[in-house]
TORVEX-466790 format. One record per residue: x, y, z of N, C-alpha, C in turn. Coordinates in steps of 0.1 Angstrom, whole numbers, padded with zeros to 4 digits, always signed. Example, Ala and Ser with C-alpha at 12.3 -4.5 7.8 and 13.67 -1.06 7.14 Angstrom:
# residues 2
+0132-0057+0078+0123-0045+0078+0132-0033+0078
+0128-0022+0071+0137-0011+0071+0129+0000+0079
This chain:
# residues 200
-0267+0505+0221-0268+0508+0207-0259+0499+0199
-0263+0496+0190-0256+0483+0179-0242+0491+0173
-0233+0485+0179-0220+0488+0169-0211+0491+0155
-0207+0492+0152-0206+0492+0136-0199+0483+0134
-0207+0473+0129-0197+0463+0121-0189+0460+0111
-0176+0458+0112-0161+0462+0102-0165+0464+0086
-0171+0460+0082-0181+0457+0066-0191+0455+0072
-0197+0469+0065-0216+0464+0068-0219+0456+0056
-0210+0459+0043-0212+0453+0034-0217+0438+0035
-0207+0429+0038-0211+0417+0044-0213+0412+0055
-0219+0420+0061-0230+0416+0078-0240+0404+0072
-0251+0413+0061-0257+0400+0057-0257+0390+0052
-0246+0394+0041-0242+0376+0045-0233+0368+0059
-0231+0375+0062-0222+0366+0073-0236+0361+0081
-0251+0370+0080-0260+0366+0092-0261+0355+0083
-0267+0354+0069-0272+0340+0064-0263+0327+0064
-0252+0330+0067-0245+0320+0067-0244+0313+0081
-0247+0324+0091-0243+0318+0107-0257+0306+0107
-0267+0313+0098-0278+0299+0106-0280+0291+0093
-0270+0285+0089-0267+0276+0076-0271+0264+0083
-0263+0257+0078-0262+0243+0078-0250+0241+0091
-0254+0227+0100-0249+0226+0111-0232+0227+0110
-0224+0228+0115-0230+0233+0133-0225+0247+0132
-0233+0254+0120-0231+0269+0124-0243+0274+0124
-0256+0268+0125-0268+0276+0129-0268+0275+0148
-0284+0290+0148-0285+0289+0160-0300+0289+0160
-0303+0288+0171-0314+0278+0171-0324+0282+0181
-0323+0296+0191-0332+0304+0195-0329+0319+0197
-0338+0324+0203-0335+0340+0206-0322+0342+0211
-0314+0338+0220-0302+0340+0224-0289+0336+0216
-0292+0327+0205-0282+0326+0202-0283+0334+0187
-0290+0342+0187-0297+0357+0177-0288+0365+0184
-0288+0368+0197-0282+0378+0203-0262+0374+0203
-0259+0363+0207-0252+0356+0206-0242+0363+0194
-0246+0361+0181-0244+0358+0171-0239+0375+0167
-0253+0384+0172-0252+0400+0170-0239+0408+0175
-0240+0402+0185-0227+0403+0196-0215+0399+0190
-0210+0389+0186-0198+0385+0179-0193+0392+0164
-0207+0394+0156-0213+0399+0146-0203+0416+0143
-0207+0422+0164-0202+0435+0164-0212+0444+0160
-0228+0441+0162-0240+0451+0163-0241+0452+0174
-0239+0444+0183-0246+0451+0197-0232+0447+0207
-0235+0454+0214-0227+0459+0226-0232+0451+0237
-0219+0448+0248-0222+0437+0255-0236+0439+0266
-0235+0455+0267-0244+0458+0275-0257+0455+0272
-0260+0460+0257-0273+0458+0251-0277+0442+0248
-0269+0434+0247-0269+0423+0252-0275+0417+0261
-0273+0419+0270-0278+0415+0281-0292+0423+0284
-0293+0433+0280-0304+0438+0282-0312+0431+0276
-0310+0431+0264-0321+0421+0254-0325+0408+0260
-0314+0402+0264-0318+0388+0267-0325+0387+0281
-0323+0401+0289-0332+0406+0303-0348+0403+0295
-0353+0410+0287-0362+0415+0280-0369+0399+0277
-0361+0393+0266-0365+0379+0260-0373+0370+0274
-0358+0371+0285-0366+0367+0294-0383+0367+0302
-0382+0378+0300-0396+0385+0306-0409+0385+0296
-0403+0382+0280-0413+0384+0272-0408+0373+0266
-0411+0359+0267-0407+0350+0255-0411+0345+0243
-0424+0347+0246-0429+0345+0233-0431+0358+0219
-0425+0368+0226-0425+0378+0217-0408+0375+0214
-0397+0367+0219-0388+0363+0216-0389+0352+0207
-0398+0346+0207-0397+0331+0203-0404+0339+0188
-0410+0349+0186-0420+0357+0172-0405+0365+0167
-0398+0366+0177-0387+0377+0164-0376+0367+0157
-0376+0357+0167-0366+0345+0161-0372+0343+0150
-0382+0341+0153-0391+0334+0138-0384+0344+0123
-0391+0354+0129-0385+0367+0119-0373+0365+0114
-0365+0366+0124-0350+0359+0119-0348+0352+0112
-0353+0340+0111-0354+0327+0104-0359+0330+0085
-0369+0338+0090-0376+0347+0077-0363+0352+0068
-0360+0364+0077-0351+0370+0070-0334+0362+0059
-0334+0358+0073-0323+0348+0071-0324+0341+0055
-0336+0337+0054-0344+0329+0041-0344+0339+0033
-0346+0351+0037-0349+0360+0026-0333+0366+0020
-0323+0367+0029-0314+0376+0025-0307+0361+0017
-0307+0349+0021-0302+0336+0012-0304+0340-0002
-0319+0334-0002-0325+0335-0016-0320+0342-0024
-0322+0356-0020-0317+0370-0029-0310+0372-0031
-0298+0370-0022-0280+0371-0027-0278+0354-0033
-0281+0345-0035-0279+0330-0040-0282+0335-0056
-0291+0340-0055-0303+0341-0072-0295+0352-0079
-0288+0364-0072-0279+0371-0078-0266+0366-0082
-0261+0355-0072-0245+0349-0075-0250+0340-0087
-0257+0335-0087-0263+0327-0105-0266+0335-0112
-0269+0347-0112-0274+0357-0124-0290+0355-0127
-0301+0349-0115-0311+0345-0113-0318+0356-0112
-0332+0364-0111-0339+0372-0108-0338+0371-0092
-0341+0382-0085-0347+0374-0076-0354+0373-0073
-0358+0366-0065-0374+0361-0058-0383+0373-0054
-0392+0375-0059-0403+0385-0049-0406+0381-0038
-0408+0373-0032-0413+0368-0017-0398+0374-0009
-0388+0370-0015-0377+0374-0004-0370+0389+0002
-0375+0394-0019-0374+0411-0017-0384+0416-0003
-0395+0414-0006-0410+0421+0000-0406+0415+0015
-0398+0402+0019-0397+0398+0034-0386+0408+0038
-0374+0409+0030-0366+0419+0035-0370+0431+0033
-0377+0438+0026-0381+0449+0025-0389+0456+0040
-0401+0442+0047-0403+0443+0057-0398+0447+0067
-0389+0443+0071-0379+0445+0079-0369+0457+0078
-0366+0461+0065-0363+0473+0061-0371+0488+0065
-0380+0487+0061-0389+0493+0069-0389+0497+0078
-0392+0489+0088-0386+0490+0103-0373+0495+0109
-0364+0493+0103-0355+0496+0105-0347+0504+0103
-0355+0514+0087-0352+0527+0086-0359+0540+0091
-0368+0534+0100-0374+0540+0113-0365+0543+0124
-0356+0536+0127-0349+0540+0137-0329+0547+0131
-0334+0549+0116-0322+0554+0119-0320+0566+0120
-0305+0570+0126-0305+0587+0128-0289+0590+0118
-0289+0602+0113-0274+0604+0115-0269+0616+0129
-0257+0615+0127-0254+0625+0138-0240+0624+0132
-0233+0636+0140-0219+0639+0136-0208+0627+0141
-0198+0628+0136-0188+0621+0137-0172+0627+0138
-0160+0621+0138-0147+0630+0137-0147+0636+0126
-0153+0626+0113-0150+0633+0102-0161+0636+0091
-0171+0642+0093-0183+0646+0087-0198+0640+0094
-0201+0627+0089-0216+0618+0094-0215+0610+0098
-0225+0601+0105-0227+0587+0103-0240+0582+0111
-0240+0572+0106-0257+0566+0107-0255+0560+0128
-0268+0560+0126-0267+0560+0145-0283+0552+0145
-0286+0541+0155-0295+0536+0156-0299+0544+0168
-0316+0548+0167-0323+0554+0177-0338+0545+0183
-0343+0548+0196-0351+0541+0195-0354+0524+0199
-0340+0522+0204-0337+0508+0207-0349+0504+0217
-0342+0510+0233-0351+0504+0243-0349+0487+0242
-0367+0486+0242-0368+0469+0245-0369+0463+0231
-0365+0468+0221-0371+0465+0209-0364+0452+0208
-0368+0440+0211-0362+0426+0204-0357+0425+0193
-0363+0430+0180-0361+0429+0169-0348+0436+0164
-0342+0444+0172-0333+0455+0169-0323+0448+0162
-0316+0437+0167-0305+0430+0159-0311+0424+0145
-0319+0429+0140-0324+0425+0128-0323+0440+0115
-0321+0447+0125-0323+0461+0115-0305+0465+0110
-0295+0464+0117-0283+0463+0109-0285+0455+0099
-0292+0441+0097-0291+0433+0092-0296+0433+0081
-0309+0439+0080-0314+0449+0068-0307+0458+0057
-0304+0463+0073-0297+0477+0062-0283+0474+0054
-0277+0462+0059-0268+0458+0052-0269+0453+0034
-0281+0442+0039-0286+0440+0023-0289+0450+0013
-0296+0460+0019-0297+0468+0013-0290+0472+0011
-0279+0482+0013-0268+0486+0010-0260+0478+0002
-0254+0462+0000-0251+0457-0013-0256+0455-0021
-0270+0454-0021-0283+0454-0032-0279+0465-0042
-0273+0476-0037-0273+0493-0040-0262+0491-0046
-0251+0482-0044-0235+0492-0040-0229+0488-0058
-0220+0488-0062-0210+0481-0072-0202+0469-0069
-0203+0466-0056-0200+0451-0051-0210+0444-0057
-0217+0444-0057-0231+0435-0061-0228+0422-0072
-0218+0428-0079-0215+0418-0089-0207+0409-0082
-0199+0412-0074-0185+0402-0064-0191+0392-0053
-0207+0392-0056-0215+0383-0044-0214+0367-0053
-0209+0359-0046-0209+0343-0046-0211+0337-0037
-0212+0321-0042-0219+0311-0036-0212+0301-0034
-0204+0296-0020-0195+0285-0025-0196+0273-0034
-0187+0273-0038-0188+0261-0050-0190+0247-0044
-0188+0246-0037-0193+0232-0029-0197+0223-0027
-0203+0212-0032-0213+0206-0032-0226+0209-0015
-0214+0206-0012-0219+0203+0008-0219+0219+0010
-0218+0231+0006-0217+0242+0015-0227+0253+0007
-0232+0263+0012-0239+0271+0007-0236+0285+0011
-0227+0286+0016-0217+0299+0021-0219+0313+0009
-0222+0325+0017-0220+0330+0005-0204+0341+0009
-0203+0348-0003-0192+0358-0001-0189+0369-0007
-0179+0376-0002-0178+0389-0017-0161+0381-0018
-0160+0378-0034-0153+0377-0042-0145+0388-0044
-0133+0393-0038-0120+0402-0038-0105+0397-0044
-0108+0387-0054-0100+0376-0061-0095+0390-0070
-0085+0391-0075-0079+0397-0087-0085+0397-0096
-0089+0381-0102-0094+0377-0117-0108+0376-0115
-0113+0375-0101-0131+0374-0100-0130+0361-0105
-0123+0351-0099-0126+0339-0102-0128+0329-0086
-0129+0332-0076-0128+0325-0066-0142+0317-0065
-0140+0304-0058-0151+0301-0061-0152+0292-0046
-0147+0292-0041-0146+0284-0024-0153+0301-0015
-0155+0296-0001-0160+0302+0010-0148+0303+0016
-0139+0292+0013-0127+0293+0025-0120+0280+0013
-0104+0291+0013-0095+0279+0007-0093+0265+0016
-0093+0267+0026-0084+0262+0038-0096+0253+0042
-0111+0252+0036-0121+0246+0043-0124+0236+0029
-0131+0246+0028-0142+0238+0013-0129+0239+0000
-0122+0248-0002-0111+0249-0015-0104+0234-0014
-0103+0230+0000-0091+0222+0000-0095+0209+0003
-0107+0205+0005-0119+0194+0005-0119+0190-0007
-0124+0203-0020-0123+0200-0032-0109+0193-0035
-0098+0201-0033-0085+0193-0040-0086+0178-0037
-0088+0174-0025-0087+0167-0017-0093+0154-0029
-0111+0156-0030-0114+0147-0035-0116+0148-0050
-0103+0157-0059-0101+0152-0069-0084+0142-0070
-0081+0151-0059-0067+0140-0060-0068+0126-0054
-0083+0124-0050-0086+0108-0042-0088+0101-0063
-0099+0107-0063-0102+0103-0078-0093+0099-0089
-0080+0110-0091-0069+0104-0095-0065+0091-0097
-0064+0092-0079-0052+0080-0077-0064+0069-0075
-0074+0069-0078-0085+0057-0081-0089+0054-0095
-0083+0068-0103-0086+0064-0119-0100+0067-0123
-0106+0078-0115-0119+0080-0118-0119+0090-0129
-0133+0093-0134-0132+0107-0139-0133+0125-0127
-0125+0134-0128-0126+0140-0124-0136+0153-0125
-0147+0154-0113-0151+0163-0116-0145+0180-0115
-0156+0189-0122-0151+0205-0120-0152+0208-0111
-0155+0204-0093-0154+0207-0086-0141+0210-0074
């Protein structure tokens, strides 16, 4: 059964970002599973089971990856088009909605220490399963008052998204320490060459 991941808030984006731009995409069924597993939806056991299953069935692996890929595209689009203040895309809604679907098929609640909580039923062999946390995530920020805190790294080179937890709501990197400091980098090159500095 898929784990609870620490913020389901940002599951989806952390999935659209894992199959970005090199070398943080992956690039077949296992490294979908790979990805769910580090992610914290699936459990090591179910893991392996899956990838028992992929085995045995691969072309119905090689059809959910696809899916993946879909989604992946879809949950981009839609959180990208919201960090611009963009509509978003109908094609991306109706691909994630797909998948939503599905995946609110298998949810259950059941008890917990302290009242509820949501529980995936129905797994088995289902390949696709690591795609339905991934749903339900979107949806759930789609829903939430976070919604407005969704950004896009400022970047040139990066397309990372994130939830903005800045004081002033002014953040505009993925990572200070990556892309924030690339930018300083090549405004302080421009400087000391006398160029004009861009806003980036």
């Amino acid at each position: 059964m898929p784990e609870k991941h620490q913020d389901l808030s940002s599951l989806c984006l952390d999935f659209a970002n894992a199959v970005g731009e090199d070398p943080r995409r992956f690039q077949n069924y296992g490294d979908l599973l790979a990805w769910a597993a580090e992610a914290g939806v699936l459990n090591p056991l179910d893991r392996l089971h899956l990838q028992a299953v992929a085995g045995r069935q691969p072309e119905q692996a090689a059809r959910v990856f696809t899916r993946a890929l879909a989604l992946r595209e879809a949950v981009y689009t839609v959180f990208s088009a919201v960090a611009a203040g963009r509509p978003a895309p109908s094609e991306g809604l109706e691909q994630l909605n797909g998948v939503l679907a599905e995946a609110l098929r298998h949810q259950r609640l059941e008890p917990a220490e302290e009242g509820f909580t949501w529980s995936w039923e129905g797994l088995g062999d289902a390949l696709d399963s690591p795609l339905w946390p991934v749903a339900r995530s979107a949806a759930e920020l789609l829903t939430s008052d976070r919604l407005p805190r969704v950004r896009e790294c400022d970047s040139p080179t990066c397309n990372w998204l994130f939830l903005d937890y800045s004081k002033n709501h002014s953040r505009r990197w993925c990572s200070m320490s990556s892309c924030g400091n690339r930018a300083k980098a090549r405004r302080h090159y421009r400087r000391q060459k006398g160029e004009g500095v861009d806003s980036r």
